[in-house]
C-alpha positions in Angstrom: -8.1 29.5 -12.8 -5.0 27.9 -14.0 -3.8 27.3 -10.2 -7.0 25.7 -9.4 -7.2 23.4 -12.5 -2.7 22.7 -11.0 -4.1 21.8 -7.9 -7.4 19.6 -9.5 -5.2 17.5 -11.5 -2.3 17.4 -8.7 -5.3 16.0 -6.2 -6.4 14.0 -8.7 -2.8 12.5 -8.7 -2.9 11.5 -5.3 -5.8 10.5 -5.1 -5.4 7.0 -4.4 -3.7 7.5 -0.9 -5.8 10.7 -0.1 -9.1 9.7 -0.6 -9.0 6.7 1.3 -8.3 7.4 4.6 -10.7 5.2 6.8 -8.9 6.2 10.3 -8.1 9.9 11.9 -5.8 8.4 14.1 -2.9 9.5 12.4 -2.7 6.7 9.2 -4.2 6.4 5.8 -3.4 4.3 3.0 -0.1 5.3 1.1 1.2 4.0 -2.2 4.1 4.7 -4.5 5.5 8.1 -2.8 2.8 8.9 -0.6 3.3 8.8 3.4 1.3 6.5 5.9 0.5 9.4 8.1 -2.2 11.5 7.6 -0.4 14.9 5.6 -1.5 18.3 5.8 -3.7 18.1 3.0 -7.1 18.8 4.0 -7.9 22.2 2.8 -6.6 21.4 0.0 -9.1 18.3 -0.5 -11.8 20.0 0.9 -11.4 22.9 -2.3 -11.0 19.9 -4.9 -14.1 17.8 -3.4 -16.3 21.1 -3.9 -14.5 22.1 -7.2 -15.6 18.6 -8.4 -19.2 18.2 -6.5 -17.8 15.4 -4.2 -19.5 15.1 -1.2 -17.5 12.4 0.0 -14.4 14.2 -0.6 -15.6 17.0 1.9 -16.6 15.1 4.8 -14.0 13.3 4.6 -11.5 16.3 4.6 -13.7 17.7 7.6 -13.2 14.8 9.6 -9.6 14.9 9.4 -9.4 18.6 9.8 -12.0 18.2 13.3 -8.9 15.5 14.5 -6.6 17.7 13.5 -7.4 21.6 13.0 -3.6 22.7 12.6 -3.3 21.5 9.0 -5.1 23.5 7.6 -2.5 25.9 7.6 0.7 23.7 6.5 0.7 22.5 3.4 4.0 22.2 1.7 4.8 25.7 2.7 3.4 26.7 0.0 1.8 30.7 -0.1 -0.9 30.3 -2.5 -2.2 26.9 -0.8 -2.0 28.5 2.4 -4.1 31.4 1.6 -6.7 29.4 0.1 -6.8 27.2 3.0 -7.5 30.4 5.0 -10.6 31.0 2.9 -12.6 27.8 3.8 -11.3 27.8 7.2 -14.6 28.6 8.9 -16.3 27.2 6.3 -14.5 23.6 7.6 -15.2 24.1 10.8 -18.7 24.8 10.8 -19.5 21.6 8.7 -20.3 18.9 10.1 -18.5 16.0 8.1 -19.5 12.3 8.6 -17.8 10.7 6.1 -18.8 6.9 5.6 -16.2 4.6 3.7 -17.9 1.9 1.5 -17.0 -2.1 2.4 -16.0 -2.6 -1.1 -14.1 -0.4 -3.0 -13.1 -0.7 -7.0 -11.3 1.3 -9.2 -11.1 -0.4 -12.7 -9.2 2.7 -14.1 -6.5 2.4 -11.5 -7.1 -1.6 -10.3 -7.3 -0.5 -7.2 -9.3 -2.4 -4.4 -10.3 -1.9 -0.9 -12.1 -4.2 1.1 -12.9 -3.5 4.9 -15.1 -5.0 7.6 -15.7 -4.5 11.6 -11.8 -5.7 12.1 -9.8 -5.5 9.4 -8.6 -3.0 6.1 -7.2 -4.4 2.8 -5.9 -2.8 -0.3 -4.5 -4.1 -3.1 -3.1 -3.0 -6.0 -3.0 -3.9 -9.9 -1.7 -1.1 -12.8 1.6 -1.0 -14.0 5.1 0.2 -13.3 5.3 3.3 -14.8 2.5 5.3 -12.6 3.5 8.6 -11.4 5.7 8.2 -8.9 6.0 5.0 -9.7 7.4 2.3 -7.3 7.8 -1.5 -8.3 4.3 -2.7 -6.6 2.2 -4.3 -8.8 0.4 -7.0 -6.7 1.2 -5.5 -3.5 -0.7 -5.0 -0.5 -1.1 -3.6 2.9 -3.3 -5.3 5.6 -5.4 -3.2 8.9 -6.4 -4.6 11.8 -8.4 -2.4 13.9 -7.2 0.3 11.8 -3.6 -0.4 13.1 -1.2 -1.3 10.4 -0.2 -4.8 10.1 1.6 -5.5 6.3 2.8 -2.1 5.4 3.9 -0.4 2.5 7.2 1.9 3.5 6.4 4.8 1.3 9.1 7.1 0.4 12.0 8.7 2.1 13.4 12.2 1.6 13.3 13.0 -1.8 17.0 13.9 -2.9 18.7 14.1 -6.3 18.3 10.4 -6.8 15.1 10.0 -6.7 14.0 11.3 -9.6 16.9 10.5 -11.9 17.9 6.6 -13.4 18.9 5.8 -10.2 15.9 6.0 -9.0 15.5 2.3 -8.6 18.3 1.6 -6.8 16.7 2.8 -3.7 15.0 0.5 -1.8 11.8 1.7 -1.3 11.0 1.7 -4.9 12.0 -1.9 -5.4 9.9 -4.8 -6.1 11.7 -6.8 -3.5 10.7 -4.3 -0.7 7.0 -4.7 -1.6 4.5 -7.7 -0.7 5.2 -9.2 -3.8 7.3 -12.1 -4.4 10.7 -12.7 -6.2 10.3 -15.5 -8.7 13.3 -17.7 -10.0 15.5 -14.6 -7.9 13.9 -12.0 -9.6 11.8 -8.7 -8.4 9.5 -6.7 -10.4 11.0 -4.4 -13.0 10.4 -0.8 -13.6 8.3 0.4 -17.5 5.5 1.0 -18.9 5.1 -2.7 -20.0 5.7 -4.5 -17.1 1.9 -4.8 -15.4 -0.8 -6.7 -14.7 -3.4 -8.4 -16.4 -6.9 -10.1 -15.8 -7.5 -7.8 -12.6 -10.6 -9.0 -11.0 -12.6 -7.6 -7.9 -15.5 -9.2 -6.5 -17.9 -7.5 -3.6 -19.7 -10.8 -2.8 -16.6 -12.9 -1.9 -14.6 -9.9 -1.4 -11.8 -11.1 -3.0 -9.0 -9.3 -5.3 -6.7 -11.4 -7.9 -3.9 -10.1 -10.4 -2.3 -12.0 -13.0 1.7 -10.8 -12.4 3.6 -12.5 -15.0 4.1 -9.1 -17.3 5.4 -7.3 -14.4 8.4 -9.3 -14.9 11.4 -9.2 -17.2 11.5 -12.0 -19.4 14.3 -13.6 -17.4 11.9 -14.6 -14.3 10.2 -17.5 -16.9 7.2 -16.4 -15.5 4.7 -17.9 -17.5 2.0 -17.3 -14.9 1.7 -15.8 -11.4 -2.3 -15.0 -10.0 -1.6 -13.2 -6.9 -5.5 -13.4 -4.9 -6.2 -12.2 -1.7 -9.7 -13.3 0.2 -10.8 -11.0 3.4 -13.3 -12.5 6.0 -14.0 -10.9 9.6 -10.7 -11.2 10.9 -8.3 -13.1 8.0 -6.7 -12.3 5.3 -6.1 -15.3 2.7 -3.3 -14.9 -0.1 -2.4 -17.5 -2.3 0.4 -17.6 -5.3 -0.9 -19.8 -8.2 2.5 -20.0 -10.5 3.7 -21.7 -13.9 7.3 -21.0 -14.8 8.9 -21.9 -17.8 11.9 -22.8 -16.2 13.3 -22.9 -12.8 16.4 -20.9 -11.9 16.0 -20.0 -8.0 14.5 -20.1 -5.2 10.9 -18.1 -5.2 11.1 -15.7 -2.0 7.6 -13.9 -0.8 8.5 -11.0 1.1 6.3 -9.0 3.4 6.5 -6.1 5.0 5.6 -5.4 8.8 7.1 -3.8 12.0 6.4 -3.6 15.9 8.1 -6.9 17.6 8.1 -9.5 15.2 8.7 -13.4 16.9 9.7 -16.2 14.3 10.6 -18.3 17.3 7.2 -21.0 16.5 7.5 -23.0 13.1 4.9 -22.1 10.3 3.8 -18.8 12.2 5.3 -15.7 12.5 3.6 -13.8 15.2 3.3 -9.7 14.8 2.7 -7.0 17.6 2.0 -3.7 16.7 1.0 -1.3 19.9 -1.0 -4.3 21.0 -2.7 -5.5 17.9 -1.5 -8.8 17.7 -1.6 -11.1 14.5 0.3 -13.7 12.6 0.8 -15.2 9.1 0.4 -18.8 9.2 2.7 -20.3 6.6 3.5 -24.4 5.6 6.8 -25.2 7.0 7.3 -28.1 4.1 7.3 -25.1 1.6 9.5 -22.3 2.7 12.0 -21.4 5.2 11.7 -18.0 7.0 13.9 -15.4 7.5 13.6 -11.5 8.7 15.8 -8.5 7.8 15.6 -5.6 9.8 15.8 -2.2 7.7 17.2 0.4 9.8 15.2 3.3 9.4 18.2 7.0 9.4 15.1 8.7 7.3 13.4 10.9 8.9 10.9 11.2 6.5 10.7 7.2 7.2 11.2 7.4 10.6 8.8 9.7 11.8 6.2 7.1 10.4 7.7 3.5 11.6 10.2 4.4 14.2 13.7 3.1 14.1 12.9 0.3 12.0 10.8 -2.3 9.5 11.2 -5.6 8.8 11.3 -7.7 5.4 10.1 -11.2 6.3 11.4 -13.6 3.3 9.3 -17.1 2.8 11.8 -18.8 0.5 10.9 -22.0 -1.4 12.7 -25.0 -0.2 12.3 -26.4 -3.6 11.9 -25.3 -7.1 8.9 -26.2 -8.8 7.9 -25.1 -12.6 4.0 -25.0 -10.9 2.5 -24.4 -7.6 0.3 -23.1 -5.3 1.0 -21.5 -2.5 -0.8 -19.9 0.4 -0.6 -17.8 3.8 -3.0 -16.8 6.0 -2.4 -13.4 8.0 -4.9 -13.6 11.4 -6.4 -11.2 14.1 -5.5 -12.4 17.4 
């Protein structure tokens, strides 16, 4: 009994990424140190979904476990969770799944939202920076077309002594400024309990998701305000920045994160090919200069998810303003 209520609450923990896997084709949604691809979970979310009466949570282990039957038996190489995946092997197999994801999705607990349509994915995030963990993401994103990956979220690499001690946050893929998220006055998100967001507001008929980010920020970003908003339609994805500073220091930078070939070679869009799903984010050349750092990727962990390497696009303000709005469009093409 204790094992079963470990492995409850340690589903429970994950549940975020886990539960809301809308493709079988190898991704799912992954936040904080959870992986883009699909892991060998299944059995293990099958057992919780009946432990808790969740129909949804069975189907949709099912349907992962009909694409791919071999997990069943690999999770973490761990005895006990094999065994018990043994014992609802036939039981998996003989069901007949059918899981259905809902077009809106909101967690108020969490500020989680999910938004999909015919074309296109979206999830964003609210909470605050000292989840379990935890990376520096509040206000992030990640953006699907045709349930291809388009704006990403990295994930984790191989976890090592470091990452779960106080340097922890000098690895990159924990940091704010390796996150969809912007850097205001020079200054990424910072890691606590305090530092999170505020005013979190879903809203199924205009499916649209905004965060108020100023509290995810130390006190020497002079953020007085930053709403973070994101509007999905059939095949677009509109964000906009709506800022008040209290002083200006720097530069703003927006980052994004994306991989496949990436072209920045036509002003005010960058255009974005991922195994031939093709999109761009449309940006206003008066407002920011572009630049892209490539991120080698010698993690296998990493690796074995994006191939040899991401990309950080940077839109950096050309001027310093104590208000402003911006706004970028990311398109289906």
């Amino acid at each position: 009994a204790n094992w079963q209520n470990y492995e409850i609450l340690l589903i429970l923990n994950h549940l975020q990424s886990i539960s809301l896997i809308f493709t079988f084709r190898c991704f799912c949604l992954n936040c904080a140190d959870a992986s883009a691809h699909v892991s060998d979970y299944m059995a293990l979310v099958y057992r919780c979904g009946k432990a808790l009466g969740s129909r949804e949570m069975m189907d949709m282990a099912v349907d992962c476990f009909k694409e791919k039957p071999e997990t069943v038996t690999s999770v973490w190489l761990d005895t006990y969770k094999q065994i018990e995946a043994m014992k609802v092997l036939k039981e998996m197999s003989q069901a007949k799944g059918g899981y259905k994801a809902d077009a809106f999705t909101w967690y108020p607990q969490t500020e989680f939202c999910y938004m999909r349509n015919a074309e296109a994915f979206f999830a964003g995030k609210g909470g605050y920076n000292d989840e379990s963990h935890n990376h520096n993401d509040i206000g992030s994103f990640v953006l699907y077309f045709d349930n291809t990956p388009i704006m990403i979220d990295a994930g984790v690499g191989t976890y090592t002594r470091q990452t779960f001690s106080s340097e922890r946050y000098t690895i990159w893929t924990m940091q704010g400024n390796y996150h969809n998220i912007p850097m205001i006055n020079g200054v990424p998100e910072k890691y606590g309990k305090k530092y999170k967001a505020t005013n979190a507001r879903a809203d199924r008929r205009t499916m649209s998701f905004s965060v108020e980010l100023a509290s995810a920020y130390p006190k020497v970003a002079c953020v007085d305000s930053w709403v973070r908003s994101y509007q999905l339609k059939k095949s677009k994805l509109t964000v906009s920045d709506n800022f008040k500073l209290s002083q200006t220091k720097a530069a703003n930078i927006v980052n994004f994160l994306t991989w496949g070939d990436v072209d920045l070679s036509k002003k005010g869009v960058v255009s974005i090919n991922v195994k031939g799903v093709k999109a761009q984010l449309n940006y206003d050349t008066n407002t920011f200069e572009p630049s892209i750092e490539t991120i080698e990727l010698n993690d296998k962990r990493l690796s074995d998810v994006w191939g040899k390497k991401i990309y950080r696009l940077s839109l950096k303000a050309k001027t310093t303003a104590k208000s402003g709005i911006y706004k970028y469009e990311i398109t289906k093409k």
